[in-house]
C-alpha positions as CSV (number, residue, x, y, z in Angstrom):
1,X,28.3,-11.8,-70.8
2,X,29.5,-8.1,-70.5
3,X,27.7,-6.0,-67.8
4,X,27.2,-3.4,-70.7
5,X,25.0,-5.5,-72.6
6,X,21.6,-5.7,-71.5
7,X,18.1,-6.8,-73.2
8,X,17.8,-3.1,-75.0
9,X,20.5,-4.3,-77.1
10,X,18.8,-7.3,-78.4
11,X,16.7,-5.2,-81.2
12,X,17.8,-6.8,-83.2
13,X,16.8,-6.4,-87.8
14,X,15.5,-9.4,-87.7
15,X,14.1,-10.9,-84.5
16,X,14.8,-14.7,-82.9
17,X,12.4,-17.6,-84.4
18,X,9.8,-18.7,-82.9
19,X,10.6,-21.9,-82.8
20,X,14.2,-21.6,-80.9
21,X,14.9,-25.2,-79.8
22,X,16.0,-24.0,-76.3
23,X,12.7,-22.4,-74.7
24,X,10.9,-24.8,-76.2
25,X,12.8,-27.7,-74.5
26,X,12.2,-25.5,-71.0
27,X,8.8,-25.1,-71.6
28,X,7.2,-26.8,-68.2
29,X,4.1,-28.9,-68.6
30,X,1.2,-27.6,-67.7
31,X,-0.4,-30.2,-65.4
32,X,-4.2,-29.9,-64.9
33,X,-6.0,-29.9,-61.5
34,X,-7.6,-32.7,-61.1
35,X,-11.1,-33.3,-60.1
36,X,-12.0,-30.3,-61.7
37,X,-16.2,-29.8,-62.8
38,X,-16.2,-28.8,-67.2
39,X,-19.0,-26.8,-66.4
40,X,-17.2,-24.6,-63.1
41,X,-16.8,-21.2,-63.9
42,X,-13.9,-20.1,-62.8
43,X,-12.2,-16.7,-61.6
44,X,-8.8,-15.0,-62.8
45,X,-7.3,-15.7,-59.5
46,X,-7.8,-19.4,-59.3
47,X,-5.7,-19.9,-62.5
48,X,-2.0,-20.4,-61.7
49,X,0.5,-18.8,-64.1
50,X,3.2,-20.9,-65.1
51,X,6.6,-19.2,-65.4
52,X,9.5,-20.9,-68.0
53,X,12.6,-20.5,-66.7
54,X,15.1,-18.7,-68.2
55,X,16.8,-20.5,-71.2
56,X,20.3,-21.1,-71.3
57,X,21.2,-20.8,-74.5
58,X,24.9,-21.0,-76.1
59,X,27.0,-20.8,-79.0
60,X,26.7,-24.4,-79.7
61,X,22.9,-24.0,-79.8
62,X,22.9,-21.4,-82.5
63,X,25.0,-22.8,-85.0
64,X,23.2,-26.1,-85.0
65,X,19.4,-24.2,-84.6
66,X,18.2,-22.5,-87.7
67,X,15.9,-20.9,-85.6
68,X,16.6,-17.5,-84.8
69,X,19.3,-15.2,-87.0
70,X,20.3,-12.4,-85.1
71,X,23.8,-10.4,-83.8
72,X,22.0,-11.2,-80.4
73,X,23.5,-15.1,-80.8
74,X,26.9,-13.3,-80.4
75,X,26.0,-11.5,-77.7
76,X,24.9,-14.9,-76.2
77,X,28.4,-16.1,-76.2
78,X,29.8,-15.7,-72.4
79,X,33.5,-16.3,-73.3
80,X,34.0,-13.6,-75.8
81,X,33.9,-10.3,-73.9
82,X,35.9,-8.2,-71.6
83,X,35.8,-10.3,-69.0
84,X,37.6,-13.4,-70.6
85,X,40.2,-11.1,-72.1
86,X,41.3,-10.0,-68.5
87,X,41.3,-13.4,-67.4
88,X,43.1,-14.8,-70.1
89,X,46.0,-12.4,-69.4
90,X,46.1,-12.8,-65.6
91,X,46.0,-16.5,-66.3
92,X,49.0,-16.7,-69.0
93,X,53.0,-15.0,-68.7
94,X,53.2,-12.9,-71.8
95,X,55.8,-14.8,-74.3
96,X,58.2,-12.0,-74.8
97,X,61.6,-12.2,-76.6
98,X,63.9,-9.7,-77.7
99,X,64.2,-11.0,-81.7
100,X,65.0,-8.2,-84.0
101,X,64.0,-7.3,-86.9
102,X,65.2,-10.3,-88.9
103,X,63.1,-12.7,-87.3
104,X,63.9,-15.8,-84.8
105,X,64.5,-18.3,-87.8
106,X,65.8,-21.1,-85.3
107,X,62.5,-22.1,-84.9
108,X,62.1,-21.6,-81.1
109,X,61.5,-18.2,-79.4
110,X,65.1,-17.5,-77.3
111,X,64.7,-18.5,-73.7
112,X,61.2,-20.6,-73.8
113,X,61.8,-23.4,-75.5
114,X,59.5,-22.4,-78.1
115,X,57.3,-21.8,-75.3
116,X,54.6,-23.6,-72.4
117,X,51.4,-24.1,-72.4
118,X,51.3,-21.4,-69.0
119,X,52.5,-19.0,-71.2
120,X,51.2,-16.7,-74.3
121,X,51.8,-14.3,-77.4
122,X,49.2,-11.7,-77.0
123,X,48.3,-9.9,-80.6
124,X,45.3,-7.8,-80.9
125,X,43.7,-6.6,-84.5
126,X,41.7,-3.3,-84.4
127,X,39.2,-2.3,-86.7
128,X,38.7,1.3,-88.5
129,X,35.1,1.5,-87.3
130,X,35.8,0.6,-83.8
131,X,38.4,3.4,-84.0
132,X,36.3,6.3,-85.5
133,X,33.1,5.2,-82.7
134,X,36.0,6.2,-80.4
135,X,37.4,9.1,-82.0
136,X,33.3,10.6,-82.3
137,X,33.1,9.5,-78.6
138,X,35.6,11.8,-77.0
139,X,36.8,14.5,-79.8
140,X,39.3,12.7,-81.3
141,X,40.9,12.2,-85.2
142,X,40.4,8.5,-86.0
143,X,44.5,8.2,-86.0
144,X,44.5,9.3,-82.0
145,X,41.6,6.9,-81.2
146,X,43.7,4.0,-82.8
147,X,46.7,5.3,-80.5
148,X,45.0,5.6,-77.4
149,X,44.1,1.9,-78.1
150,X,47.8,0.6,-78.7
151,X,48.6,2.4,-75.3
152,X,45.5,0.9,-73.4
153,X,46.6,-2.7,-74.9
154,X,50.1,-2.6,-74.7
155,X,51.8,0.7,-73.2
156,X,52.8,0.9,-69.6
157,X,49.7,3.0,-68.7
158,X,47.4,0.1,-70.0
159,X,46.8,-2.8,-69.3
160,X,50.5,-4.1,-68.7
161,X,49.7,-1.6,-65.3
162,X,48.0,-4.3,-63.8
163,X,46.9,-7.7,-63.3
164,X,48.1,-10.7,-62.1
165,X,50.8,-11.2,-64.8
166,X,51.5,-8.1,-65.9
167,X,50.5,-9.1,-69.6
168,X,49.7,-6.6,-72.7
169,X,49.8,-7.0,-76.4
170,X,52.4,-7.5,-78.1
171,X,51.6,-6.7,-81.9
172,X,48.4,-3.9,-82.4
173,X,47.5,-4.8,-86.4
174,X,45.5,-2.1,-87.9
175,X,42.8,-4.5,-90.2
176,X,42.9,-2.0,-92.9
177,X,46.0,-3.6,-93.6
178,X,44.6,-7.0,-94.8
179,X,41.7,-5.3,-96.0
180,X,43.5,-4.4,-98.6
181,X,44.2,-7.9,-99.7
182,X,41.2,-8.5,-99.7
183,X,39.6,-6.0,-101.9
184,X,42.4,-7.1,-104.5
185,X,41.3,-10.5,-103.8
186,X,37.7,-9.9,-104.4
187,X,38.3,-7.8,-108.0
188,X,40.3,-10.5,-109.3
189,X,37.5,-12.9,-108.2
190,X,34.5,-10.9,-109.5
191,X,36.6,-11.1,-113.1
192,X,36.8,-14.7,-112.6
193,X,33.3,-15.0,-112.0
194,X,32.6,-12.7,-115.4
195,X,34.7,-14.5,-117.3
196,X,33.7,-18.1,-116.3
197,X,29.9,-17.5,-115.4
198,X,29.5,-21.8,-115.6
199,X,32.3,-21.6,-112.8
200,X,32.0,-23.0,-109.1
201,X,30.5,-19.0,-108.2
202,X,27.5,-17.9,-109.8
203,X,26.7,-14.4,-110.7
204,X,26.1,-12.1,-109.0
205,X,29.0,-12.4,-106.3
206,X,27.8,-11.3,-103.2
207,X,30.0,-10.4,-100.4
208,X,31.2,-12.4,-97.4
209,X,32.6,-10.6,-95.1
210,X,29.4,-9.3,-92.9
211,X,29.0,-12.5,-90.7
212,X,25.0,-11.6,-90.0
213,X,24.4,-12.1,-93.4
214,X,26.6,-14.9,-93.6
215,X,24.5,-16.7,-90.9
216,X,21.0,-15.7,-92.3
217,X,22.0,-17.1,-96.1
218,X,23.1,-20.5,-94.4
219,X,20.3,-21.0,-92.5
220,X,17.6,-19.5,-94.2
221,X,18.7,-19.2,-98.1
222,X,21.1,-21.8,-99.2
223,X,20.4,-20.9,-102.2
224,X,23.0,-18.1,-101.9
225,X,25.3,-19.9,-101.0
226,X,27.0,-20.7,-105.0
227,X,26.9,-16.7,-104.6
228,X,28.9,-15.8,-101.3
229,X,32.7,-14.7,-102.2
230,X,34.7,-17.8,-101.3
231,X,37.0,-14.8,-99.3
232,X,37.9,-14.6,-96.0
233,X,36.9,-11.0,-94.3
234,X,40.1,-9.1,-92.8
235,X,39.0,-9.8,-89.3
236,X,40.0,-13.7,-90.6
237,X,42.7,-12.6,-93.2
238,X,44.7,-10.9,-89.8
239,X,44.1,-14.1,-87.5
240,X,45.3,-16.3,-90.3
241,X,48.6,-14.1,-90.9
242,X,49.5,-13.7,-87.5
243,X,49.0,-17.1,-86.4
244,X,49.8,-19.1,-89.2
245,X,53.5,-16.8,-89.6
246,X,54.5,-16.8,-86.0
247,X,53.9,-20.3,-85.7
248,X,56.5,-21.2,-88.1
249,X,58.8,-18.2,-87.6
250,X,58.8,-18.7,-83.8
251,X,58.4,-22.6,-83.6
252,X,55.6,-22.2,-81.5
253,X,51.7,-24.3,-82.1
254,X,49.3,-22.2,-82.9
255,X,47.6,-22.4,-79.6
256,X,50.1,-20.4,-77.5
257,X,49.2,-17.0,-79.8
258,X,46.2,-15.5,-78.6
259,X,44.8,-13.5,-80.7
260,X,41.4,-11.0,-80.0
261,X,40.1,-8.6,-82.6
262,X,37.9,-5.4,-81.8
263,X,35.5,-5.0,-84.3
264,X,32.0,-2.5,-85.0
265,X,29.3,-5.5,-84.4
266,X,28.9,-8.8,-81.8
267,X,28.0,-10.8,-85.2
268,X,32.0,-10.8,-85.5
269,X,32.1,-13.2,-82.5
270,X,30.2,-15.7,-84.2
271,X,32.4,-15.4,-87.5
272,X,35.1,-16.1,-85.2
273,X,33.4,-19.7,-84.2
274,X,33.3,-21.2,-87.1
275,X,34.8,-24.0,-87.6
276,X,36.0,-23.2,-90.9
277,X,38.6,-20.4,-89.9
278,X,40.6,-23.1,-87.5
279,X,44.0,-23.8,-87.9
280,X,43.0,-26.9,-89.2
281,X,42.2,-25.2,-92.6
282,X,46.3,-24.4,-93.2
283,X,48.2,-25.8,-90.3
284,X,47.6,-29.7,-90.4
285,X,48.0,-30.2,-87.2
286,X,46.6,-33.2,-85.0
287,X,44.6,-32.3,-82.0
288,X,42.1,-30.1,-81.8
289,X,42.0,-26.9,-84.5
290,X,42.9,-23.5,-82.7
291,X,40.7,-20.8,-83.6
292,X,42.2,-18.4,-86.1
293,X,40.7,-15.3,-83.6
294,X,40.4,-16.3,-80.1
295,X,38.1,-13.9,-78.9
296,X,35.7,-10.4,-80.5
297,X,35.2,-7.0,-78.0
298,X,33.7,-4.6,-79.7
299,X,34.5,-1.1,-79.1
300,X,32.0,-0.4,-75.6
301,X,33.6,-3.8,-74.4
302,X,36.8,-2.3,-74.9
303,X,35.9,0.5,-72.7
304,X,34.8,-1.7,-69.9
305,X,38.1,-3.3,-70.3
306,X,39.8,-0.1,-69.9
307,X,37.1,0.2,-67.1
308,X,37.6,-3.1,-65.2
309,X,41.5,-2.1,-64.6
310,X,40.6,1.5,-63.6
311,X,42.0,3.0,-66.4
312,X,40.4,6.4,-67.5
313,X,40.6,5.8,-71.5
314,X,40.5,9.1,-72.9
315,X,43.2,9.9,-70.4
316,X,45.8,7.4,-72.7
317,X,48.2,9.1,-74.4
318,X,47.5,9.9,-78.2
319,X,51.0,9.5,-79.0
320,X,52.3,6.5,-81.0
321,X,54.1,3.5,-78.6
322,X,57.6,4.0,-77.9
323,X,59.8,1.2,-80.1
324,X,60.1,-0.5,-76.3
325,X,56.9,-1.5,-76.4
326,X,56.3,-1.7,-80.3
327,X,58.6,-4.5,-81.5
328,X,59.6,-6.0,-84.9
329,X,57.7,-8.5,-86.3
330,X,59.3,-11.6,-86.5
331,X,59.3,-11.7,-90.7
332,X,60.6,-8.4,-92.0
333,X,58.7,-8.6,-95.1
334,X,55.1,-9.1,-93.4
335,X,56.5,-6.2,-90.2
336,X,57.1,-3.4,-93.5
337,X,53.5,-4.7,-94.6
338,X,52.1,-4.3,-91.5
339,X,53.6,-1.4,-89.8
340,X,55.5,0.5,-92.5
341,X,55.3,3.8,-93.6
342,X,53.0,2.6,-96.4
343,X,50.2,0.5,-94.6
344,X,47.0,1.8,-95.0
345,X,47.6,3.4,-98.7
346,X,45.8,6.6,-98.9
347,X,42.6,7.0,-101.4
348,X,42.7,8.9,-104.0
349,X,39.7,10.6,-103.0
350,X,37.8,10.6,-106.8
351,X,34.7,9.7,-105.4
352,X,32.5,11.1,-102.5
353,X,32.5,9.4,-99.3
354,X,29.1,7.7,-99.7
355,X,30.3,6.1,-102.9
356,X,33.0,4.0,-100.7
357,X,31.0,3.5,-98.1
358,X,32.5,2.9,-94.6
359,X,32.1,-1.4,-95.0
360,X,35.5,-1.8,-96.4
361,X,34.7,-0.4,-100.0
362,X,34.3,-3.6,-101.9
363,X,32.0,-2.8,-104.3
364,X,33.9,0.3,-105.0
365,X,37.7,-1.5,-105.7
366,X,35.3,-3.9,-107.7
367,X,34.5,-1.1,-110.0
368,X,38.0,1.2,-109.9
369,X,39.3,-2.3,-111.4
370,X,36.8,-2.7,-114.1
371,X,37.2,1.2,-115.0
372,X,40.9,0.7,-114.6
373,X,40.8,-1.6,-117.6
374,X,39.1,0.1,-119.6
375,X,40.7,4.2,-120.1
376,X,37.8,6.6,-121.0
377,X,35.2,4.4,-118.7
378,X,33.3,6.1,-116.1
379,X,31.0,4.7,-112.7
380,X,27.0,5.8,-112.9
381,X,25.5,5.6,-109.8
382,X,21.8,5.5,-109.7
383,X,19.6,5.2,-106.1
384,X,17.4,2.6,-105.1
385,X,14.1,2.5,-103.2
386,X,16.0,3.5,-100.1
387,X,19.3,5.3,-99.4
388,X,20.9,1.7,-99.0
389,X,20.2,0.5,-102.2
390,X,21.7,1.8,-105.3
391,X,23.0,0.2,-108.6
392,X,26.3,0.8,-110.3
393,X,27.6,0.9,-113.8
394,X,31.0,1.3,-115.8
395,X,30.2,2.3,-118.9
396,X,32.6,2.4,-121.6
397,X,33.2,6.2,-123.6
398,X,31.3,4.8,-126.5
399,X,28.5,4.4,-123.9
400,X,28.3,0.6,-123.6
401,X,27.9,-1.0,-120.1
402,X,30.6,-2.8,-119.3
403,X,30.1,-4.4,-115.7
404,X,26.5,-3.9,-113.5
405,X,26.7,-3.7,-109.5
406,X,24.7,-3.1,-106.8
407,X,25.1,-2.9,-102.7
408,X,21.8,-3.9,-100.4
409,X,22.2,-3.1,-97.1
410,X,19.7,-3.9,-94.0
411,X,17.9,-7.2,-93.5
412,X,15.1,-5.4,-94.8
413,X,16.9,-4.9,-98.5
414,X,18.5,-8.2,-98.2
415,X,15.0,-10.0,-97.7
416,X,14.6,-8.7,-101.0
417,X,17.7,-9.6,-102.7
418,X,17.8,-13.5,-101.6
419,X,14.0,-13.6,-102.8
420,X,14.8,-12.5,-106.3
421,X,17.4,-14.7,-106.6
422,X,15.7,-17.4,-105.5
423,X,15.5,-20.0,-108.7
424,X,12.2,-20.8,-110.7
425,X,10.2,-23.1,-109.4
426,X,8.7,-25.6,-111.7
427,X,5.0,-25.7,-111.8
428,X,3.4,-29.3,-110.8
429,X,0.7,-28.3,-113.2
430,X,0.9,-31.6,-116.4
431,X,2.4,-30.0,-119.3
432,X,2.9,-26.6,-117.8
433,X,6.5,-24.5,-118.1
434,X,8.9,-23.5,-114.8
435,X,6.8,-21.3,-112.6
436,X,9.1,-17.8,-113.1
437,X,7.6,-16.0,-110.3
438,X,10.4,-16.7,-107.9
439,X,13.3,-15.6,-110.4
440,X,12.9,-12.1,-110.1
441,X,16.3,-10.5,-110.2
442,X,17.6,-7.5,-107.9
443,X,16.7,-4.6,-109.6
444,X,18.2,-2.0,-107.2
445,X,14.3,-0.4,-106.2
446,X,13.5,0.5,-110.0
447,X,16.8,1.8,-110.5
448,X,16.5,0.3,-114.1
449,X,18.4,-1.9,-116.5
450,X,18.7,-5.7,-116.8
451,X,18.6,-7.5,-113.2
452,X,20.5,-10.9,-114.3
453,X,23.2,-8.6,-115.9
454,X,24.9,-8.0,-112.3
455,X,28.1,-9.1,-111.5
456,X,28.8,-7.9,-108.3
457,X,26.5,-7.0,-105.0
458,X,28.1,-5.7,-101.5
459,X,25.6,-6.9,-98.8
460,X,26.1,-5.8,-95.4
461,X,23.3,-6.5,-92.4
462,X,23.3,-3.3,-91.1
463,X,21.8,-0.2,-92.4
464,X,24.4,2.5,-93.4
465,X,27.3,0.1,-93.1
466,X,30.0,-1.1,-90.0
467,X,29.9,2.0,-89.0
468,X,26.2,1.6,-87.5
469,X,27.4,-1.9,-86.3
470,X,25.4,-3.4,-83.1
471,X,29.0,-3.0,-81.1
472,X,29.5,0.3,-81.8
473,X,29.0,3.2,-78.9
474,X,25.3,4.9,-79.4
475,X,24.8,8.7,-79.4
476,X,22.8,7.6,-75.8
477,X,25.7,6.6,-74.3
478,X,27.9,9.6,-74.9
479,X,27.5,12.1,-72.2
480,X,27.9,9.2,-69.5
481,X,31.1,7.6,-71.1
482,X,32.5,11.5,-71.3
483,X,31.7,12.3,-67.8
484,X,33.0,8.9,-66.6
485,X,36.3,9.1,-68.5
486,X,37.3,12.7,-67.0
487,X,36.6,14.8,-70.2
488,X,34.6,17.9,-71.0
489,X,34.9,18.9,-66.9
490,X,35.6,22.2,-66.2
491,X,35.2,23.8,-62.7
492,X,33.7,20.8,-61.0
493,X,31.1,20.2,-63.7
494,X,30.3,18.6,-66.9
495,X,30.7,20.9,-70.1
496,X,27.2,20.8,-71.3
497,X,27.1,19.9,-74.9
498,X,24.0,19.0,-77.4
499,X,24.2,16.0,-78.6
500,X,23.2,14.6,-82.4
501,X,20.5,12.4,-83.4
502,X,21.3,9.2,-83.7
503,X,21.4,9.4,-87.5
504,X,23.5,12.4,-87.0
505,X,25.4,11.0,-84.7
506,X,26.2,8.2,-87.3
507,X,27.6,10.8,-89.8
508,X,30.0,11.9,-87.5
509,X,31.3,8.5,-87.1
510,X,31.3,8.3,-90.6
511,X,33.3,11.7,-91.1
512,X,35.8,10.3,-88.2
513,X,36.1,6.8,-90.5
514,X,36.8,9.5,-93.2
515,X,39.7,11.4,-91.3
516,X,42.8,9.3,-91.6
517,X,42.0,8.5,-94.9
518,X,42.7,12.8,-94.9
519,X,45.8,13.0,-93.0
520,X,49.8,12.5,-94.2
521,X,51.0,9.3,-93.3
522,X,54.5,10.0,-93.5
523,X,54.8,10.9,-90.2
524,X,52.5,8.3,-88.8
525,X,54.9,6.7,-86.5
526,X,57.6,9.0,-85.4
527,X,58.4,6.8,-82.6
528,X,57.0,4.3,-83.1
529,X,58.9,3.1,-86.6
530,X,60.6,0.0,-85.8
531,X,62.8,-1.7,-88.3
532,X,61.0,-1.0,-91.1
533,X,63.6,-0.8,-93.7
534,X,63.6,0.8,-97.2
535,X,61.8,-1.0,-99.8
536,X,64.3,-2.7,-102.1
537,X,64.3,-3.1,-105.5
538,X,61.5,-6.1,-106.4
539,X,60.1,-5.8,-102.8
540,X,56.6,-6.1,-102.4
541,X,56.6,-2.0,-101.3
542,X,58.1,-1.3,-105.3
543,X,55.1,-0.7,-107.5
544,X,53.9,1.5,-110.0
545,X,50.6,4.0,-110.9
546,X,49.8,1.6,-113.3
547,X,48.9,-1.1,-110.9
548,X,47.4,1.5,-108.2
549,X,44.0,1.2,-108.6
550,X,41.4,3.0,-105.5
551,X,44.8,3.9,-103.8
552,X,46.1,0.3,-103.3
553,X,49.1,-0.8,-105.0
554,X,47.8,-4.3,-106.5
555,X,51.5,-5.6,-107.2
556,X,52.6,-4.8,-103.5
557,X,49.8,-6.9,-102.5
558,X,50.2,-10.1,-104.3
559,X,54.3,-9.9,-103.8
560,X,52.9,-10.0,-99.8
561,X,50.7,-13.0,-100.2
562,X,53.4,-14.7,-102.2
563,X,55.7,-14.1,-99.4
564,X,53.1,-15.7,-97.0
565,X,52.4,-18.4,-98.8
566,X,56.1,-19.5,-98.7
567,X,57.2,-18.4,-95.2
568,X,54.3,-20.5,-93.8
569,X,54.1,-23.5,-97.4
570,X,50.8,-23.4,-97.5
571,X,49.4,-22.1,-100.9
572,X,47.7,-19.0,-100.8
573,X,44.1,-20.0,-101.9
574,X,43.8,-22.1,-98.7
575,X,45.3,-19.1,-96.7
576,X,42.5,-16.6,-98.5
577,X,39.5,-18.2,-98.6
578,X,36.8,-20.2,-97.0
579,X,33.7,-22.1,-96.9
580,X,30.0,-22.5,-96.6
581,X,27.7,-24.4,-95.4
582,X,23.8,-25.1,-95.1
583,X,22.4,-24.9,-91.9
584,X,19.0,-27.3,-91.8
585,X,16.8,-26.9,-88.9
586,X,16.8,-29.5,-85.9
587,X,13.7,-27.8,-84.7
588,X,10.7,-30.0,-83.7
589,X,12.8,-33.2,-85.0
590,X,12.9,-36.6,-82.8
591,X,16.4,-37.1,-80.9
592,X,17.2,-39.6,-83.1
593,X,16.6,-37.1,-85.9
594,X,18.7,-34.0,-84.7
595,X,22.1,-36.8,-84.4
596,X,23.4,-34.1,-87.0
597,X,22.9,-31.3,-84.8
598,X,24.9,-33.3,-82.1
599,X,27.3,-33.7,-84.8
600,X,27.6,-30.0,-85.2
601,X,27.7,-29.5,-81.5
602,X,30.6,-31.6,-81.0
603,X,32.4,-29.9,-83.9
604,X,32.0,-26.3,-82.5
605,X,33.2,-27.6,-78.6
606,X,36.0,-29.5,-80.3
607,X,37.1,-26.5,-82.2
608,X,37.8,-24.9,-78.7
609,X,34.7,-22.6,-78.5
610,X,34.6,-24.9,-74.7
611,X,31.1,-24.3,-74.5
């Protein structure tokens, strides 16, 4: 477990069952003194206090426990954290090899023999809201945050300065990159869902790609489940994409590409467990499936990683990597997707920040490809109970709704959302009709209109969105991380500065989210612009305004998973998406009762979690 993490951490929205399995296996048994008189009054002091010890609980436990549904379960897993990153690269050589832009389409990396089991590609993802907690932290635009991160994971003032190997990342992949597939992934699904509402997913589609919500609908609600978006979240999209693509364009197994992701919250580690985003899903492979993200920092475990090698983070450079440590990717379709000029398409910025929302903006592309189907349309937007619940509505120029939405975010909202949803129960009463009190339908706090008319929810567990994520760096932690990393000290002493409120605080995180969707990416990588190439005619970069919708070019997208999908054979619906499962509680059950939670347990150690 990190050092940084300590019990303070563990508020979590909702709190851990009562019944966890664990403590109550380690419960001791409270043996009574014998010879002891019924009618002896005793004193406080005779009475002997018995004292659990402390449970050891692990991954394993919480996906086969229903018990408790909390981002503390992530924080719970030992292996993911800073400390198994450092030891994973003092432990493996970096696999390097000088292939250029066009790829190493032999099939085995130059030199390595397609590579050993001592050795390892390194590639790292990065989320945005990991960068703007950063760029709040010390001062910084969002797009200097994300530099000072390449150089700490890959430059030579990083981590490549130390260690017993002298390892560092190869590949940095900015998320927002497959975010973007999956927002044109999740419009063409929510029209699929309108247009078939007898499919496989049931109205309204709710989101998938907050893993705390995903673990409280499996193990509390399965009645969600025919809702959840059957898409992978970019944290997954990336891991697929890197490993799936360097496997066969390197000849290497999956297993020798090691791949961690920094992301806002420590719910992302568990996401990262399942079983269901293994290699097994779209490699085939015999032996045991490779997790499709290795391991999940967040961004103060990236600071004690920058920590733990003595490096003083907000002393990095803020200057894009030179192209001798920023190399080609292997596939020069997927390298100009990646880390081209055009990656991370601005917004056009139509709608106010709040609108988007700093989760990934879903909901919003949702609606920009409604009103983009219909010209004259516009979005109405009317608040909830609470500033994280409001209701959305394209409405056609004659006045006619034409798609309803909603976003719930919190446990708290989401509590109410699962419970509305929840189906009618049928009265046991002789004669009587199907009890309807349990089929109330999210009604956005009063907002108005028909409930069962929505199409489309965005649920995220935390309140204001991954930008408040339980990973991110607290407005209490600040002035210690400033004074420890070298900045704000003039004459000897620490510039004094005032710091927010935490909800204040928040807001600036959100306005650094907001600042590189402001700045001119033309000139994003200077230096660091390797092989990118000029977009040819029919390339997936060629598109046109008419299939731009919310600043993402919809053709270029599709042309890229088409590209994927026949670079690595595997069709591009098992590549995408995912699934679900029902979590049923093993607590209080016999042990020849819980054989399905042993079941479960084997699954999650044979999937590599090693736990």
């Amino acid at each position: 477990m990190s050092a940084i993490l300590s019990a303070d951490d563990l508020n979590d929205f909702i709190n851990p069952g009562i019944a966890c399995i664990k403590p109550v296996e380690t419960l001791p048994q409270q043996q009574p003194e014998l010879n002891l008189n019924p009618y002896e009054v005793t004193t406080e002091e005779k009475v002997s206090a018995g004292t659990a010890p402390p449970a050891q609980i692990s991954l394993t436990d919480c996906l086969a426990c229903s018990g408790c549904v909390t981002s503390a379960e992530a924080v719970l897993v030992s292996l993911q954290s800073h400390s198994e990153v450092l030891d994973s690269l003092d432990r493996f050589t970096e696999l390097r090899s000088p292939w250029s832009q066009e790829g190493a389409t032999s099939g085995v990396v130059e030199g390595s023999n397609g590579g050993t089991p001592q050795q390892k590609i390194f590639v790292a993802s990065v989320s945005p809201q990991t960068r703007a907690s950063l760029a709040a932290t010390y001062n910084v635009s969002e797009r200097e945050a994300g530099y000072m991160i390449s150089q700490l994971l890959s430059g030579p003032y990083g981590l490549r300065s130390g260690g017993a190997q002298g390892s560092g990342f190869q590949w940095i992949v900015d998320t927002n990159v497959m975010r973007e597939v999956a927002l044109v992934a999740a419009a063409e699904e929510a029209q699929q869902a309108i247009n078939a509402p007898n499919g496989d997913l049931k109205r309204p589609v709710l989101t998938s790609a907050c893993p705390g919500w995903i673990c409280y609908a499996e193990k509390t609600h399965p009645h969600i489940l025919p809702h959840l978006s059957k898409l992978k979240s970019p944290q997954a999209l990336t891991g697929t994409l890197i490993k799936s693509v360097l496997a066969k364009k390197l000849g290497v197994p999956p297993e020798l590409v090691w791949h961690m992701a920094v992301m806002p919250c420590f719910d992302k580690k568990l996401e990262a467990s399942r079983r269901e985003l293994t290699s097994h899903t779209w490699h085939g492979q015999d032996g045991d499936a490779v997790r499709d993200v290795d391991c999940v920092i967040t961004a103060r475990e990236l600071l004690m990683l920058a920590e733990s090698r003595n490096i003083s983070f907000p002393c990095l450079p803020r200057t894009p990597l030179s192209k001798q440590y920023a190399p080609a990717f292997p596939d020069p379709t997927i390298n100009r997707f990646l880390f081209g000029r055009n990656r991370g398409q601005k917004r056009k910025r139509e709608a106010a920040d709040d609108e988007i929302g700093t989760s990934g903006g879903y909901l919003y592309h949702v609606l920009k490809t409604r009103q983009a189907q219909t010209p004259g349309s516009t979005i109405r937007i009317q608040r909830g109970r609470n500033a994280d619940v409001s209701e959305y509505t394209v409405v056609s120029a004659d006045g006619e709704p034409l798609l309803r939405a909603a976003r719930y975010y919190g446990f708290r909202n989401i509590q109410n959302l699962v419970r509305r949803l929840k189906p009618a129960k049928a009265s046991r009463m002789p004669g009587a009709a199907r009890k309807p009190g349990g089929a109330r339908k999210p009604n956005g706090g009063g907002a108005g209109g028909n409930e069962g008319e929505y199409a489309y929810v965005e649920v995220m567990a935390c309140p204001g969105g991954c930008t408040n994520g339980g990973g991110q760096i607290k407005v209490g932690d600040v002035a210690t991380l400033r004074q420890v990393g070298g900045t704000g000290i003039e004459n000897g002493s620490v510039e004094q500065e005032m710091l927010p409120a935490q909800r204040d605080w928040l807001a600036r995180v959100d306005e650094a989210y907001w600042s590189a969707e402001s700045d001119d990416l033309d000139n994003a990588f200077e230096d660091g612009d390797v092989g990118l190439g000029d977009a040819q005619p029919g390339d997936h970069n060629a598109g046109s305004e008419a299939d731009t919708v919310d600043g993402i070019d919809r053709r270029r997208v599709k042309r890229l998973t088409e590209h994927w999908s026949s670079v690595t054979g595997v069709e591009v619906e098992k590549l995408v998406s995912t699934t679900y499962r029902a979590v049923e509680s093993d607590v209080g059950k016999s042990k020849g009762e819980s054989s399905e939670m042993e079941k479960v347990s084997a699954l999650a150690v044979a999937a590599g979690g090693g736990w």
